[in-house]
C-alpha positions as a Markdown table, in Angstrom:
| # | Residue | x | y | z |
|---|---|---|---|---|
| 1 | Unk | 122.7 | 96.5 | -4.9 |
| 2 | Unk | 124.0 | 98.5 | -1.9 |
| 3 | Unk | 124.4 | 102.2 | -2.8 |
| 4 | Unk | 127.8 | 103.7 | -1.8 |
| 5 | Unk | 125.9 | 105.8 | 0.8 |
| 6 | Unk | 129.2 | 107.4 | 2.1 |
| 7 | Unk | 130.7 | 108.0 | -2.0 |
| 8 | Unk | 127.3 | 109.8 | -2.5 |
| 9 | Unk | 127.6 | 111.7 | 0.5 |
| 10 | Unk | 130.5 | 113.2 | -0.6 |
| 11 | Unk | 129.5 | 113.7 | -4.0 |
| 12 | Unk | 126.5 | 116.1 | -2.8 |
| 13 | Unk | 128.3 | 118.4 | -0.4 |
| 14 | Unk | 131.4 | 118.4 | -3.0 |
| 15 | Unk | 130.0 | 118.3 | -6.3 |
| 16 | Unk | 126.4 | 119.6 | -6.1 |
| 17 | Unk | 126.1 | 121.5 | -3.1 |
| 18 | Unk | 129.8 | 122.8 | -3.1 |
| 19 | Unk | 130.5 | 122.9 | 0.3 |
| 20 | Unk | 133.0 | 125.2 | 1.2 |
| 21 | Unk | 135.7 | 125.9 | 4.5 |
| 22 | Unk | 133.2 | 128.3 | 6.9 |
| 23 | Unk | 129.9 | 127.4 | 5.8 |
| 24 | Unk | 126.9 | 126.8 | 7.8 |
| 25 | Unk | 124.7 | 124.0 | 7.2 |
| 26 | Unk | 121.2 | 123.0 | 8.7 |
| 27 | Unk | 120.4 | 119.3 | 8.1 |
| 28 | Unk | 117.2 | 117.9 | 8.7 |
| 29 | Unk | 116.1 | 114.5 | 8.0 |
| 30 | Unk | 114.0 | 111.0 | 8.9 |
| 31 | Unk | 114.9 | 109.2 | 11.7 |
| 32 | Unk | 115.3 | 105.9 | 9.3 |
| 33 | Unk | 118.1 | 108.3 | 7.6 |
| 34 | Unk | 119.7 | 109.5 | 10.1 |
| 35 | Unk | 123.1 | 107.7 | 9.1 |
| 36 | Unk | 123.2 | 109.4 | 5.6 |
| 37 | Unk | 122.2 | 112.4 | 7.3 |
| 38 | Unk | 125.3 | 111.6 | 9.5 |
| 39 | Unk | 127.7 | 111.0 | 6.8 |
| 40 | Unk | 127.1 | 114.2 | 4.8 |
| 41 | Unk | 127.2 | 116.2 | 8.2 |
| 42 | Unk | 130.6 | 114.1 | 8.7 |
| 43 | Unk | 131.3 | 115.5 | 5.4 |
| 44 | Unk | 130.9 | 118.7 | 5.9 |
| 45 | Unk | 133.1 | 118.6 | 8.7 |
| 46 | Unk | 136.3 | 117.5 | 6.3 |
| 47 | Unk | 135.8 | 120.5 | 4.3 |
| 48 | Unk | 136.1 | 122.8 | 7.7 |
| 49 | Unk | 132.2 | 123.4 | 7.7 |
| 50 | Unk | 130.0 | 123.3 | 10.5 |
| 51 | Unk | 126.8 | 121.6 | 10.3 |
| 52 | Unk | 123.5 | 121.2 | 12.6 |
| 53 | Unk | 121.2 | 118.4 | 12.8 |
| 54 | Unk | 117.5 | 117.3 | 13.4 |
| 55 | Unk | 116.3 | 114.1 | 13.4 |
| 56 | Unk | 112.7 | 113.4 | 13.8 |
| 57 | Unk | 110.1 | 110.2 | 12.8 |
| 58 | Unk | 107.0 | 109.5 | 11.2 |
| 59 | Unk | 105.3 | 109.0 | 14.3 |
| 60 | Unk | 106.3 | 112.7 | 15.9 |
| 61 | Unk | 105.8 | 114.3 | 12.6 |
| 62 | Unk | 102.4 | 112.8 | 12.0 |
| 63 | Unk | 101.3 | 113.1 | 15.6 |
| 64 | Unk | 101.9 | 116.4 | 15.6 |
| 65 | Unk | 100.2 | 117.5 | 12.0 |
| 66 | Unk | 97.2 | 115.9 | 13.3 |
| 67 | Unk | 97.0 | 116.9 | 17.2 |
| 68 | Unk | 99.0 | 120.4 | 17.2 |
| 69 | Unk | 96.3 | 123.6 | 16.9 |
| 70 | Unk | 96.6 | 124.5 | 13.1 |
| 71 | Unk | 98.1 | 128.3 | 14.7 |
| 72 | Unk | 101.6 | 126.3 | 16.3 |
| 73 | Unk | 101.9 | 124.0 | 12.7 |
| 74 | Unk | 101.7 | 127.3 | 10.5 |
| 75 | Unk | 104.0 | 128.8 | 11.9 |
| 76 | Unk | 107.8 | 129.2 | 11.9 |
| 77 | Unk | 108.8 | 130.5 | 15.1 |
| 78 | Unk | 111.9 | 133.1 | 15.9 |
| 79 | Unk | 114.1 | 130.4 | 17.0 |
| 80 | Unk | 113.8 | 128.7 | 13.7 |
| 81 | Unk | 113.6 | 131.9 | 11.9 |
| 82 | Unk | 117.0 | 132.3 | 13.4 |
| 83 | Unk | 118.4 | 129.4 | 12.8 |
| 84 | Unk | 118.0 | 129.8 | 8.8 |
| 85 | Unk | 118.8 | 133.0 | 9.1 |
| 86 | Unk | 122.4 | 132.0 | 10.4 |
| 87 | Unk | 122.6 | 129.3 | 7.8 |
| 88 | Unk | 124.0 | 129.1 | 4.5 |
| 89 | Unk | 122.7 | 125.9 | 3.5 |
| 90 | Unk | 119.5 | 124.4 | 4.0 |
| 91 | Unk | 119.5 | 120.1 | 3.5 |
| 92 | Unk | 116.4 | 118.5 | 3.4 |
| 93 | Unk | 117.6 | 114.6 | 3.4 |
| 94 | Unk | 114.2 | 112.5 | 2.9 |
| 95 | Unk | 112.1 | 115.4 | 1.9 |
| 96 | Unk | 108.9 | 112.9 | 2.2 |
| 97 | Unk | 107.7 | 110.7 | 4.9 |
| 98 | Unk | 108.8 | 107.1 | 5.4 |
| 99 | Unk | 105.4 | 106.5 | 4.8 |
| 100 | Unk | 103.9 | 109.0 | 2.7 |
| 101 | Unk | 100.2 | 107.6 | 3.1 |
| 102 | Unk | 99.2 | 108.4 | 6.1 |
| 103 | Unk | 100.2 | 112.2 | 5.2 |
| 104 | Unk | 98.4 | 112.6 | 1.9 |
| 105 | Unk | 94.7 | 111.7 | 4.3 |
| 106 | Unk | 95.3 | 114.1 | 6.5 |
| 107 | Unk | 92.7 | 116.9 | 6.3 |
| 108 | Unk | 93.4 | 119.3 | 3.7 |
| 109 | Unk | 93.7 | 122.1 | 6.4 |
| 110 | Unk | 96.5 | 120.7 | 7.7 |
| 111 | Unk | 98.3 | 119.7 | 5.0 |
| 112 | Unk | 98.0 | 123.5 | 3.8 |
| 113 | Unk | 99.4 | 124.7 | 7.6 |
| 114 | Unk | 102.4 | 122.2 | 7.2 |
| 115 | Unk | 102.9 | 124.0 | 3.8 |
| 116 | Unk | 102.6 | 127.3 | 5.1 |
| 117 | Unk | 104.9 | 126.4 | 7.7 |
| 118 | Unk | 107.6 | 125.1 | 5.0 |
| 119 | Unk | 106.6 | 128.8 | 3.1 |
| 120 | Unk | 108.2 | 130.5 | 5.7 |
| 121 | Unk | 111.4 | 128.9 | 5.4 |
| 122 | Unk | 111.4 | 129.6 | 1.6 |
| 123 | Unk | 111.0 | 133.2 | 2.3 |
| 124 | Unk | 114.5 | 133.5 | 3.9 |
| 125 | Unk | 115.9 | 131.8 | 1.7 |
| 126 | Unk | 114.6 | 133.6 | -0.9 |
| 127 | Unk | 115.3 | 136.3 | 0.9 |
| 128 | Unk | 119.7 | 136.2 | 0.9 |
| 129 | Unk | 121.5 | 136.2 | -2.1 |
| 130 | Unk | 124.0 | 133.1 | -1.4 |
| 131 | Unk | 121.7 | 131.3 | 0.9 |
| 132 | Unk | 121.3 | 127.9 | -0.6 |
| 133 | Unk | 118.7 | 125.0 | -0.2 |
| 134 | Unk | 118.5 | 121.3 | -1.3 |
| 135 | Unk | 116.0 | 118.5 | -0.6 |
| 136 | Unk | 117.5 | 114.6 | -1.0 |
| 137 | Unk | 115.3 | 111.8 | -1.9 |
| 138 | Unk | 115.3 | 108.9 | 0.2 |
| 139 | Unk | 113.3 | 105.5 | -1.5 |
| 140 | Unk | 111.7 | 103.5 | 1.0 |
| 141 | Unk | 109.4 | 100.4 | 1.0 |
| 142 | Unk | 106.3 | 102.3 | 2.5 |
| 143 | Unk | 107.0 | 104.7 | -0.2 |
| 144 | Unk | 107.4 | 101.9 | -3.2 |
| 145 | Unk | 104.0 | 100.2 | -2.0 |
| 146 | Unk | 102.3 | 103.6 | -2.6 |
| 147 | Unk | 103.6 | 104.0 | -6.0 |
| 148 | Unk | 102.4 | 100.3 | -6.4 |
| 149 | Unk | 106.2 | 99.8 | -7.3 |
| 150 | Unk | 108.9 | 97.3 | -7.2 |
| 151 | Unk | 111.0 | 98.1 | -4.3 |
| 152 | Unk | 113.7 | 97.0 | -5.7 |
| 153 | Unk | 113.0 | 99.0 | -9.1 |
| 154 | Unk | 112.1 | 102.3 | -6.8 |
| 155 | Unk | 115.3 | 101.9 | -4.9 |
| 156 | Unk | 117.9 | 101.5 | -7.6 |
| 157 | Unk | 115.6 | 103.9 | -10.0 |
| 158 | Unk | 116.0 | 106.4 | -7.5 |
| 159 | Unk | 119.6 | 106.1 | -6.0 |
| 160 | Unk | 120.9 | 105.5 | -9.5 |
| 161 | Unk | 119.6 | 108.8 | -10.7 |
| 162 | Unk | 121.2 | 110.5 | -7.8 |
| 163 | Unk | 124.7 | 108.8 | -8.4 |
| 164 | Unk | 124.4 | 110.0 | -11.8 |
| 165 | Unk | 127.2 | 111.5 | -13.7 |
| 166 | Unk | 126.8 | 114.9 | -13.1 |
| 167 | Unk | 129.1 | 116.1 | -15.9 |
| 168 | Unk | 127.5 | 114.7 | -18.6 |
| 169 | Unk | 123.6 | 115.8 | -17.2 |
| 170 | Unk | 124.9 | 119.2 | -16.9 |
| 171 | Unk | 125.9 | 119.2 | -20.5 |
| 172 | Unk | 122.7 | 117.7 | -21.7 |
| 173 | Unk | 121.3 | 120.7 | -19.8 |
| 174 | Unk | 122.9 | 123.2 | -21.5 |
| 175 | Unk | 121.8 | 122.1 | -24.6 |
| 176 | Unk | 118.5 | 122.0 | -23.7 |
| 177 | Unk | 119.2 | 126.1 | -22.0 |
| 178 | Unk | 120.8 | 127.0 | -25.1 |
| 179 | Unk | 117.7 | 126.1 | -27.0 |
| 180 | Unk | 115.5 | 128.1 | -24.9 |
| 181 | Unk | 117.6 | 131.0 | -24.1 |
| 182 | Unk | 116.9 | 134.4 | -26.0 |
| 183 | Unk | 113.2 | 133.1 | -27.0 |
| 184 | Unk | 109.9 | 134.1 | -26.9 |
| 185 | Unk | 107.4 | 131.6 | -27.3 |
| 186 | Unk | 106.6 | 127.9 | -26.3 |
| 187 | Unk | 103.9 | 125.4 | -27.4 |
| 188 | Unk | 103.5 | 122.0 | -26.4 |
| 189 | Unk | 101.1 | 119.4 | -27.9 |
| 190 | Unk | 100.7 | 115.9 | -27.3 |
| 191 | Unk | 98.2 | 113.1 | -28.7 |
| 192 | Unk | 95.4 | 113.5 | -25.5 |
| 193 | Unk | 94.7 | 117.1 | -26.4 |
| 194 | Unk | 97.6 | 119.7 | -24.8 |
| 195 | Unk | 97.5 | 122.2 | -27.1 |
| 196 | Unk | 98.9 | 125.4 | -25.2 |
| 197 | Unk | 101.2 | 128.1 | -25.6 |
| 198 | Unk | 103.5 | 130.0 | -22.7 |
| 199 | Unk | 105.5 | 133.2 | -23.1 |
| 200 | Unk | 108.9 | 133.2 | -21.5 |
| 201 | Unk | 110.6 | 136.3 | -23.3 |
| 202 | Unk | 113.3 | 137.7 | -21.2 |
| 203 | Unk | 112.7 | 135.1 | -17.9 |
| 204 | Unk | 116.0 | 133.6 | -17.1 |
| 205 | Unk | 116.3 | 129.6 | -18.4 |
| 206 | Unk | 117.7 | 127.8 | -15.4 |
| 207 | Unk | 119.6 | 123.9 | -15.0 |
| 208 | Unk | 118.7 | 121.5 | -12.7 |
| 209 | Unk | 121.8 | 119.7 | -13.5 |
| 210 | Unk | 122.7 | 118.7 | -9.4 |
| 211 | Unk | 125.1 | 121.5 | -9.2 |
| 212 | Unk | 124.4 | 125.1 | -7.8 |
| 213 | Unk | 126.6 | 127.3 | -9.5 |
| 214 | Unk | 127.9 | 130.6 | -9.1 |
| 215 | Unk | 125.6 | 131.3 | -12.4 |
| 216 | Unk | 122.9 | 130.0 | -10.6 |
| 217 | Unk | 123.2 | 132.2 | -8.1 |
| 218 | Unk | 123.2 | 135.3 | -10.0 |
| 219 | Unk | 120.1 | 133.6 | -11.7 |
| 220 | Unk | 118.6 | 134.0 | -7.9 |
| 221 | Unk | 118.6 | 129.9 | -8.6 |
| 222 | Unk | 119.8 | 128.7 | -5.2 |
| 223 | Unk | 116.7 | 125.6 | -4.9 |
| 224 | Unk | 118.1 | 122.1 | -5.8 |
| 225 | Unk | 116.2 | 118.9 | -5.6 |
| 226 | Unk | 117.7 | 115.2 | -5.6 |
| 227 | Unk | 117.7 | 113.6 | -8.2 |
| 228 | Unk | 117.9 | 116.2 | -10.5 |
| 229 | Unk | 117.9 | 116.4 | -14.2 |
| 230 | Unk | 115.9 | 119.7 | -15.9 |
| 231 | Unk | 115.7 | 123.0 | -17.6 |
| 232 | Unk | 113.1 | 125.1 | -16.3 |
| 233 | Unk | 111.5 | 128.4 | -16.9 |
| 234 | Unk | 108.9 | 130.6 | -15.3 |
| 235 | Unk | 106.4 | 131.9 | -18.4 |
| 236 | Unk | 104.7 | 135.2 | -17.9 |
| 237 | Unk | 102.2 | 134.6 | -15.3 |
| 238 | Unk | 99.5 | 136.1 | -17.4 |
| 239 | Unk | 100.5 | 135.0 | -20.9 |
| 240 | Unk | 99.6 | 131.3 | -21.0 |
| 241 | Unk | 96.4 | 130.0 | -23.2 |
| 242 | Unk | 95.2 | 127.0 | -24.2 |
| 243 | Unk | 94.6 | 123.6 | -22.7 |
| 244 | Unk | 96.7 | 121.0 | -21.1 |
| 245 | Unk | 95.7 | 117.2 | -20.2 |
| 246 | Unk | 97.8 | 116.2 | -17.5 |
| 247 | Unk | 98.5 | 112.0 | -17.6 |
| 248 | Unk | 98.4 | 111.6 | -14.1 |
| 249 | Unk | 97.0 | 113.4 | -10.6 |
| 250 | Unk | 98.0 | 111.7 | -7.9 |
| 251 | Unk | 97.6 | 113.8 | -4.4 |
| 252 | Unk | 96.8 | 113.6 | -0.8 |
| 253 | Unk | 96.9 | 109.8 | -0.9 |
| 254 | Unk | 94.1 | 109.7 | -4.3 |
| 255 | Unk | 95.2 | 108.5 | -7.9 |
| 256 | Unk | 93.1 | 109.7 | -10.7 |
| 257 | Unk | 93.3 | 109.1 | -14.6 |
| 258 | Unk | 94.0 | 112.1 | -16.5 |
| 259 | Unk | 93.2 | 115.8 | -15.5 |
| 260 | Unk | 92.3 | 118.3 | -18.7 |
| 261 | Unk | 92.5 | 122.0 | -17.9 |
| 262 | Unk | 92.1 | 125.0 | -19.2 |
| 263 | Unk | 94.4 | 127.9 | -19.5 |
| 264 | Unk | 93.3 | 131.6 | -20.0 |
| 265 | Unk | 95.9 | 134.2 | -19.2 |
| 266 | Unk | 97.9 | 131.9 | -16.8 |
| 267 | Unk | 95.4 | 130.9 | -15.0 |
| 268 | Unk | 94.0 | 127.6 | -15.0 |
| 269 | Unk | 90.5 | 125.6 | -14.1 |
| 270 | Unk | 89.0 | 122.4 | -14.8 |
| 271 | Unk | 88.0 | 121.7 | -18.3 |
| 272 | Unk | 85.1 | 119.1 | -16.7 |
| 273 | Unk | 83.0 | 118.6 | -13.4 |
| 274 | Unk | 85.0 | 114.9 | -13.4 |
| 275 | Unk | 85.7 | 113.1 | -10.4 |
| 276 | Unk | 89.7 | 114.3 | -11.2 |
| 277 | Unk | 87.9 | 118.0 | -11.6 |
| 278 | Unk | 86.4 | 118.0 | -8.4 |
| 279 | Unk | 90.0 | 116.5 | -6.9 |
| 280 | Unk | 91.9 | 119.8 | -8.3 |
| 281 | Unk | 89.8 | 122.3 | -7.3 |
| 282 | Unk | 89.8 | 120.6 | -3.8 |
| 283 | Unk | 93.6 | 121.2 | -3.7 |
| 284 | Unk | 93.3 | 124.9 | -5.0 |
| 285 | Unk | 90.6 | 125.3 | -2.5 |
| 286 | Unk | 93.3 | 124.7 | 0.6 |
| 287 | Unk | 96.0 | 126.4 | -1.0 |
| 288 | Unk | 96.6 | 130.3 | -1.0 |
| 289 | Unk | 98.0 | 133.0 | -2.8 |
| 290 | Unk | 99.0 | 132.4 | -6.9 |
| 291 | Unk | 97.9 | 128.7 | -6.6 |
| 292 | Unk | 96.2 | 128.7 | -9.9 |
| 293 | Unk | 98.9 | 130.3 | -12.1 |
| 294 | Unk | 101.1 | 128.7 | -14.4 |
| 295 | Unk | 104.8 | 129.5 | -12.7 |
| 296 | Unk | 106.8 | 127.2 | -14.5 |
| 297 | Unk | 107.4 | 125.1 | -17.5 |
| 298 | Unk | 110.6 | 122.3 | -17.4 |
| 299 | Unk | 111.8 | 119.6 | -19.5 |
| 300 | Unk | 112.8 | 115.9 | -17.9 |
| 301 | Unk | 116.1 | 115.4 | -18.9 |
| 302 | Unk | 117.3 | 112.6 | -16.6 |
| 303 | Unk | 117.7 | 108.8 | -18.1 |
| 304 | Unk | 117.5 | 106.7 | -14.8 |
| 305 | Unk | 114.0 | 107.5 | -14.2 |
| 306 | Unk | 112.2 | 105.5 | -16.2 |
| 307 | Unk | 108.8 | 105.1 | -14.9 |
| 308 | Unk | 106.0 | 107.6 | -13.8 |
| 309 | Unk | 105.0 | 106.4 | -10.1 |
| 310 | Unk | 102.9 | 109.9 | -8.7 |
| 311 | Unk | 106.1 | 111.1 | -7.0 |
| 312 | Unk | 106.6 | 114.7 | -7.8 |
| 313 | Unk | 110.5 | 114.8 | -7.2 |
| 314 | Unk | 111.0 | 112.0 | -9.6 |
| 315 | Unk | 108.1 | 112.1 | -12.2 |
| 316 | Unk | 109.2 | 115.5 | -13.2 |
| 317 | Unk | 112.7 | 114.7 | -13.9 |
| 318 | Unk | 111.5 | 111.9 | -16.7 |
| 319 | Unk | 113.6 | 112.2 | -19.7 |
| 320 | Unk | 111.2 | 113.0 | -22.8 |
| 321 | Unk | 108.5 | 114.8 | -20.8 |
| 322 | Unk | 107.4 | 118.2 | -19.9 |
| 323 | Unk | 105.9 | 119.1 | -16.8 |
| 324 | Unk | 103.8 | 122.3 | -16.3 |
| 325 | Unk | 103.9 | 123.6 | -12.3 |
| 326 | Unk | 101.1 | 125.9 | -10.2 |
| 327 | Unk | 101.9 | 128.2 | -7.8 |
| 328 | Unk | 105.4 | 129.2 | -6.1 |
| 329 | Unk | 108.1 | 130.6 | -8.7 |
| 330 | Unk | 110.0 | 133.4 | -6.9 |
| 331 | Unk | 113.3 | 131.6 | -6.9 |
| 332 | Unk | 112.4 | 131.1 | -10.8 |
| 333 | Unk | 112.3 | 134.4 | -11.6 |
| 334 | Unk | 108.7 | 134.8 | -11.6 |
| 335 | Unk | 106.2 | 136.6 | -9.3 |
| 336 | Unk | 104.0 | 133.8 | -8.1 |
| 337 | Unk | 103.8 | 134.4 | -4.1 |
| 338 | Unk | 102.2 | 130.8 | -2.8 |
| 339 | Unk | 102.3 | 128.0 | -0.6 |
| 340 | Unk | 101.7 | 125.4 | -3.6 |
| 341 | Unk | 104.3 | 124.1 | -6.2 |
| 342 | Unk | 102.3 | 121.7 | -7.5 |
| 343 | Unk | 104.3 | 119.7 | -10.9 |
| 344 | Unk | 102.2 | 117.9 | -13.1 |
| 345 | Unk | 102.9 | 116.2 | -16.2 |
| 346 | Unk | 102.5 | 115.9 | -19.9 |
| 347 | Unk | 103.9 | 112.8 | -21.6 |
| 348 | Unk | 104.7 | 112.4 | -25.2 |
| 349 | Unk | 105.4 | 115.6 | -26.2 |
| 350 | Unk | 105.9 | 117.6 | -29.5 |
| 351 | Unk | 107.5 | 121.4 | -28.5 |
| 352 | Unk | 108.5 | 124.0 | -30.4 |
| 353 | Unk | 110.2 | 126.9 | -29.6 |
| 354 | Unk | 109.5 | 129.6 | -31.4 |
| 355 | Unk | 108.5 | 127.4 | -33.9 |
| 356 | Unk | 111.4 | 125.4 | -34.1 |
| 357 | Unk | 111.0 | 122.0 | -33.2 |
| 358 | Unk | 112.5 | 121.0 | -29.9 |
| 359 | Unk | 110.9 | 117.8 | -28.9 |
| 360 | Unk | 108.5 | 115.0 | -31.3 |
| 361 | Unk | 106.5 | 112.9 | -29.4 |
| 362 | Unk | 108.4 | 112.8 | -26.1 |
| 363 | Unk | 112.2 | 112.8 | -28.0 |
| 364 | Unk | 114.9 | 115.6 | -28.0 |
| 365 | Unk | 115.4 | 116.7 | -31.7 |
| 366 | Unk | 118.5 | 118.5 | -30.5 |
């Protein structure tokens, strides 16, 4: 079935992104999606905002991460800087390549400019109070073969779980919030061996319910992804032990079986030289800053995703799952300063919170 590209349109500049008369908006998306792109700048416009666009392709992009000198690719330069600067709102609209493949080979040098590059962006936003950014999903077949995937499936998994009912998940959010608010500690265990605790005492529990609030925004939550569906916290940096097996690693194009680490005051590190060992520390390796940090904990909450593919933006939004992230948690509340936000995931989960029992074997006991 055919989404209702122009309905959903309007649902994210109304609903989740809140569009309002006199805003600014930067919109930047795949040529192949240049149409939605067009109808949520068109959008916009209705609601007496002004937005910008930039199209570009697969071929430019990739052409450029693997010809440009490593210098011009890190870099976001003044006229950009500028750009964002003037901005209120940031729309990523097919945050990942048409075809993600040939991306995730490139050499791990470049993929860690391109991030460094996207780093620089995050700092302004991070840097303004009401500055706002969201990324949108777009499912294509390139992306569906990668996943080894039904297109079909991927497509209406995907679109479905944006054109979700955002009411209702932002109630079953703030269940989940209420839960966590005012606690202490969290510890997750599942049957392949997590065992690991995380101290979140007095960090703020945030929604990804598909709607940035004015609450968000006094949260310093102003980062939205498509689809959403999750509550999320950033631990202590330094107060995380134990051990977590992660059910899948998939990255720069490789997919692995399952990844067991480590965990000794936040930081973490292979619990095995195995070949998924070697993979992670090859990713940590071209990554900088508070890469190997524990700077979030979240809890999938959203029903239409149904099946773990290696896709980061949906995986982590699987109802019944946790998923533990590295790296990058500023806009969290945290103090990770990095390049990486890495999610990764823990299936079947039993969680308490401080020791009450949130979750038994991957379902909500609240």
């Amino acid at each position: 079935m055919v989404p209702d590209y122009e309905r959903i349109a309007a649902t994210i500049v109304n609903t989740c992104a809140r569009i309002q008369k006199g805003d600014t908006i930067y919109i930047r998306g795949r040529k192949d999606c240049s149409h939605f792109c067009e109808l949520i700048a068109l959008e916009c416009r209705k609601q007496g905002a002004y937005p910008f666009m930039e199209i570009f392709s697969d071929t430019y992009k990739l052409k450029d991460l693997k010809e440009s000198p490593l210098d011009v690719i890190k870099k976001a330069p003044r006229h950009v800087q500028a750009l964002i600067e003037e901005t209120d709102f940031v729309m990523y609209v097919g945050m990942q390549p048409k075809d993600p493949l040939p991306f995730r080979l490139l050499p791990p040098e470049r993929v860690g400019a391109e991030r460094l590059y996207g780093k620089g962006i995050t700092d302004i936003v991070l840097s303004h109070f009401e500055k706002r950014w969201i990324g949108i999903a777009y499912p294509t077949l390139e992306q569906a073969k990668l996943y080894n995937i039904d297109f079909e499936a991927f497509h209406s998994m995907v679109w479905n779980a944006i054109d979700i009912d955002y009411e209702s998940l932002s109630k079953r959010a703030e269940k989940v919030a209420s839960f966590l608010s005012d606690s202490s500690v969290i510890r997750i265990k599942n049957p392949k061996g997590t065992d690991i605790t995380l101290n979140i005492e007095d960090r703020p529990v945030l929604k990804d319910d598909g709607i940035i609030s004015d609450e968000d925004l006094k949260k310093g939550d102003k980062i939205l992804n498509l689809p959403a569906g999750e509550v999320y916290v950033a631990p202590h940096e330094r107060k995380s032990e134990g051990r977590t097996v992660f059910d899948f690693v998939f990255f720069e194009g490789k997919s692995c079986g399952t990844l067991a680490v480590d965990v000794s005051q936040g930081k973490v590190s292979p619990a095995t030289d195995s070949a998924e060992g070697l993979l992670f520390k090859e990713i940590l390796d071209h990554s900088t800053g508070d890469k190997d940090i524990i700077g979030e904990v979240g809890f999938g909450l959203n029903p239409c995703i149904t099946k773990m593919v290696g896709n980061q933006l949906t995986d982590e939004k699987i109802i019944g799952t946790v998923h533990l992230a590295l790296g990058e948690n500023r806009s969290y509340g945290g103090k990770n300063q990095s390049d990486l936000h890495w999610d990764l995931i823990v299936s079947d989960p039993t969680v308490w919170v401080d020791s009450v029992l949130l979750m038994e074997n991957g379902t909500y006991c609240i």
